[in-house]
C-alpha positions in Angstrom: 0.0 0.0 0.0 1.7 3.6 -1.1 0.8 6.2 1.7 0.1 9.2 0.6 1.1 12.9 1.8 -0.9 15.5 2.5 -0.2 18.6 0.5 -2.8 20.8 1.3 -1.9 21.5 4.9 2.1 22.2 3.5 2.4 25.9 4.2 4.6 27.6 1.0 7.2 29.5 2.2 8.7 32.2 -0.3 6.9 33.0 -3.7 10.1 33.8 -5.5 12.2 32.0 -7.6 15.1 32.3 -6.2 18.3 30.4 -3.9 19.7 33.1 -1.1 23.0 32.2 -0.3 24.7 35.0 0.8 23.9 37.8 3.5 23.6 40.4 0.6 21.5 38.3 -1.0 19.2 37.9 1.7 19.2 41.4 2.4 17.8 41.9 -1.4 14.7 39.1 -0.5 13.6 41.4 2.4 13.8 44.5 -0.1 11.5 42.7 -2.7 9.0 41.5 0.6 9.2 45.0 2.0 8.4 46.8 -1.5 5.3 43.7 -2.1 3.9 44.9 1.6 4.3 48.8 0.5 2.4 48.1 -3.1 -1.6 48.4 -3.9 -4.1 48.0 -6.1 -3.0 48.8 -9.8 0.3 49.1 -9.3 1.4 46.7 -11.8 -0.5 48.0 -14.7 1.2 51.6 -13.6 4.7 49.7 -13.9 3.3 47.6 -16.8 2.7 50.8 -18.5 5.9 52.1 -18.2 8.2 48.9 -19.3 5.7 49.0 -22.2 4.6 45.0 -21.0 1.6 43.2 -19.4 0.6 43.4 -15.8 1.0 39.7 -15.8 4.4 39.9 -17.4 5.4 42.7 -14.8 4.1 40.4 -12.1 5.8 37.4 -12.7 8.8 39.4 -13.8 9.6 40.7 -10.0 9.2 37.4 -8.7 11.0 35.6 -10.9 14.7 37.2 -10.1 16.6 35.3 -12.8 14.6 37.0 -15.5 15.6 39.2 -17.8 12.9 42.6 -16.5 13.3 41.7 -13.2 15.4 44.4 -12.2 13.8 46.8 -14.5 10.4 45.9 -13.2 11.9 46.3 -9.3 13.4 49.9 -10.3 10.2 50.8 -11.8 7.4 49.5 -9.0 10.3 51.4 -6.7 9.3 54.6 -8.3 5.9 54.0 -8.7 5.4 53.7 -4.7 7.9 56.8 -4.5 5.5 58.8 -6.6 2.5 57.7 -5.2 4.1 58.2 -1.4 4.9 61.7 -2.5 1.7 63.0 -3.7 0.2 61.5 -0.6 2.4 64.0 1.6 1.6 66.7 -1.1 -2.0 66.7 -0.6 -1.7 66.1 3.7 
């Protein structure tokens, strides 16, 4: 009799695809979680807009770290939540 395992309960740590090894690189992980807590609604289509791709492409994009946008798409969501921060203070 096989005995199966149940993969429903198995909680999924990280999202990205990516290997930390070193202290810098762990360093970058916790910039990429901290700018995913700081980002809202529409804020890929916003960055989407700007790299000229799809949302979906932008999306996938910043988690996947080996691809070829991903540090494009990082710089640009960046400067998206700059902008957006600063006309929040503008208008306070």
């Amino acid at each position: 009799m096989t005995q199966s395992r149940n993969t429903v309960k198995t909680p999924i740590n990280k999202r990205f695809n990516f290997s930390e090894i070193t202290v810098a690189e762990e360093k970058y992980m916790q910039t990429l979680t901290e700018l995913l807590k700081s980002k809202r609604k529409g804020d890929w289509k916003e960055v989407a807009q700007k790299l000229k791709i799809s949302a979906q492409c932008a999306e996938r994009a910043y988690y996947r770290v080996y691809q070829k946008n991903h540090f494009k798409v990082v710089k640009a969501l960046k400067d998206v939540i700059k902008k957006r921060n600063e006309l929040i203070q503008v208008n306070d």
